[in-house]
N, C-alpha and C positions, 0 to 999 in steps of 0.2 A: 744788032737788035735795038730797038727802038721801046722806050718807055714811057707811058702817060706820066703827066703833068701831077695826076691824082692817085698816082698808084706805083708801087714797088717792089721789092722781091719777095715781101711779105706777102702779100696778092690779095686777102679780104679785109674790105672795112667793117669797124665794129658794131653792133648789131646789140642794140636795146634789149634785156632782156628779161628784164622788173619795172615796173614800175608804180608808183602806189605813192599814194597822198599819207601827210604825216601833220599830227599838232603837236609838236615835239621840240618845244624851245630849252626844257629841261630834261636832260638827260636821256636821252631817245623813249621819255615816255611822253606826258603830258603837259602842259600849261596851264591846262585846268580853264581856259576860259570858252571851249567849247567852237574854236575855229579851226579850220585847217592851215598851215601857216608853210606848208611846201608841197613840194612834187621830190621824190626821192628815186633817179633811174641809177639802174645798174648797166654797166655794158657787159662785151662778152670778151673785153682786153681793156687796158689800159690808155687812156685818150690823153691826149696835149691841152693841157688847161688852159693854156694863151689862146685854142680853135674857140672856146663856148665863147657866145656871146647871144642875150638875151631874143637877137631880133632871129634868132635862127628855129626860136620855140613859141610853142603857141598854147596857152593854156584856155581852155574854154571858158568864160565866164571872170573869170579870173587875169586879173593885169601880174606880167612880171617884175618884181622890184629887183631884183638882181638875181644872176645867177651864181650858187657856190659852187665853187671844186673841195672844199673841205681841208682838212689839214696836211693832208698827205697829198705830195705833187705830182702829178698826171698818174694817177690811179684809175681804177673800173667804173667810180661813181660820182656822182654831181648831183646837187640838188637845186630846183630852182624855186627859188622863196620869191611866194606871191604878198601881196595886198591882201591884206585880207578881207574879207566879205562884212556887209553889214547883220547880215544873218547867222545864227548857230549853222554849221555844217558839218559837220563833223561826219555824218552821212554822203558827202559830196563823193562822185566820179566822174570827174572833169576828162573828157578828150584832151589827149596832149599829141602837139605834132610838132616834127623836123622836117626842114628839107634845108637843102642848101641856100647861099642866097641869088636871087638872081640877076641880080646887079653887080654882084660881084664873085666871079669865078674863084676866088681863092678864099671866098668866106665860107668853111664848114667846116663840121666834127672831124676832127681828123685822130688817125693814133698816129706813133712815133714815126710807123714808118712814112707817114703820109697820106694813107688808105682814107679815103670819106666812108665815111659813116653811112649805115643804110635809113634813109627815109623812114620816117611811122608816122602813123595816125591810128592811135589809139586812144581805148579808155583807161585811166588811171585805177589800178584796186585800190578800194577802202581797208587804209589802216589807220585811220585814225580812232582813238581810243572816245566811248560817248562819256559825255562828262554832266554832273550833276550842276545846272547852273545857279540854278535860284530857287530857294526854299522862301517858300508864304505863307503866313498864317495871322492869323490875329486877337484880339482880347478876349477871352473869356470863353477858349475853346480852346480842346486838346487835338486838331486836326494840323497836321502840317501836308502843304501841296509839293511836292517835288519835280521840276521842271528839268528836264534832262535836254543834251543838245541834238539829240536825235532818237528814234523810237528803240523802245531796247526791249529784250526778252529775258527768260528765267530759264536757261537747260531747254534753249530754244523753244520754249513756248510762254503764250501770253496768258495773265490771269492766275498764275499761278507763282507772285511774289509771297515772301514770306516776312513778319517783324522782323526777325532774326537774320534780314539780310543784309537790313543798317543800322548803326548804333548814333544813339542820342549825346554830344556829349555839352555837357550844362555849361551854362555859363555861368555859373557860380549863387543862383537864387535858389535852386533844388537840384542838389546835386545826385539824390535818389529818379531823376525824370528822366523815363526810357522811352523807347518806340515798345508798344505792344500788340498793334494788329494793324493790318493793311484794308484801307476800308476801298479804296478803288485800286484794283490790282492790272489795268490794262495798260501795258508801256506800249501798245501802238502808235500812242500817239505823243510817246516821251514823257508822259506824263503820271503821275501816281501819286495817291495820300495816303498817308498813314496816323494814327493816331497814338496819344502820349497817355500815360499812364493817369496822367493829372491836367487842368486845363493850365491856360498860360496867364498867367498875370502883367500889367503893365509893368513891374520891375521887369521879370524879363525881356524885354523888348530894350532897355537899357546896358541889358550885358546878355546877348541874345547867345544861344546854343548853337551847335553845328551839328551838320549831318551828314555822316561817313558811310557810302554803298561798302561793307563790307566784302559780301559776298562773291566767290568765283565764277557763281555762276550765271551773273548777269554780265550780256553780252549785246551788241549792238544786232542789226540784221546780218549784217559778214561775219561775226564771230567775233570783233574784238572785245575785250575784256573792259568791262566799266573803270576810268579811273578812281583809284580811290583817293586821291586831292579833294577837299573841301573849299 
């Protein structure tokens, strides 16, 4: 009996079978700076860390800067950490593909036994969490703009943010100064103000306040959960 070059008693190669975009430089949650900064795939067994190598994947839009196997060695998952973009994405679902190479026959995903990997072209799920990037406002008004990295919602729907869904916290000029009411409520377009109980003075702009999405139940368009990073 006669055996491929590519294949062994084991008989299937691994088969992708997660995949989803991640801003997750701290702690598998967020970064806070409102980019995607990986691709996170799971396989359906355990792969040979020494088979990845960047030129084998393809991420749309996006350059590979290296690919990880992660701390634990030839396990189910890899992640490949991109470049990151000059834009907020945090919304992004980049296409991502394998194949083997074709230049060289013994370049691909392989598991222990030797099994190549099955080919994909697919789209990556959004998990990246949307992030509040930049708050604006200026002299002699109680309105603050909130700029988010992609469109977000309330208990999945728009227009109906609440004050109480983020807290004001001072920079030390009035430490009595809250958010009281949401005067544009429509996060289609990432965007939202709310207004302050008192207007803002040029001290404050010298030890300026932050602004913390409390709430659970703001969500991006895929469901993920607003970070609550400042």
């Amino acid at each position: 009996m006669e055996f491929s070059d590519h294949a062994s008693l084991d008989g299937a190669g691994p088969v992708a079978l997660d995949m989803h975009t991640a801003d997750s430089a701290v702690s598998q949650g967020s970064d806070g700076d409102g980019h995607i900064d990986k691709i996170v795939i799971s396989w359906s067994e355990s792969v040979v860390d020494s088979s990845f190598t960047d030129s084998l994947f393809n991420v749309e839009g996006y350059a590979i800067a290296v690919v990880s196997t992660g701390a634990t060695a030839n396990d189910a998952s890899m992640e490949l950490v991109l470049t990151q973009s000059s834009t907020k994405d945090t919304d992004a679902k980049p296409r991502v593909t394998y194949a083997k190479s074709t230049t060289n026959p013994q370049l691909f995903v392989r598991d222990a036994d030797g099994n190549e990997a099955v080919s994909f072209n697919t789209t990556a799920a959004d998990m990246a969490k949307p992030v509040l990037v930049e708050v604006l406002s200026r002299v002699r008004t109680n309105e603050l703009h909130l700029r988010f990295s992609e469109p977000i919602q309330r208990g999945g729907q728009q227009n109906v943010f609440e004050a109480q869904d983020f807290v004001y916290l001072s920079g030390g000029n009035n430490p009595a100064r809250a958010i009281v009411s949401v005067q544009d409520g429509d996060g289609s377009d990432g965007n939202l103000t709310v207004a302050l109980n008192s207007v803002l003075e040029l001290p404050d702009f010298s030890s300026p306040g932050t602004v913390r999405p409390i709430s659970t139940q703001i969500t991006d368009m895929s469901g993920n959960q607003v970070s609550t990073l400042t």
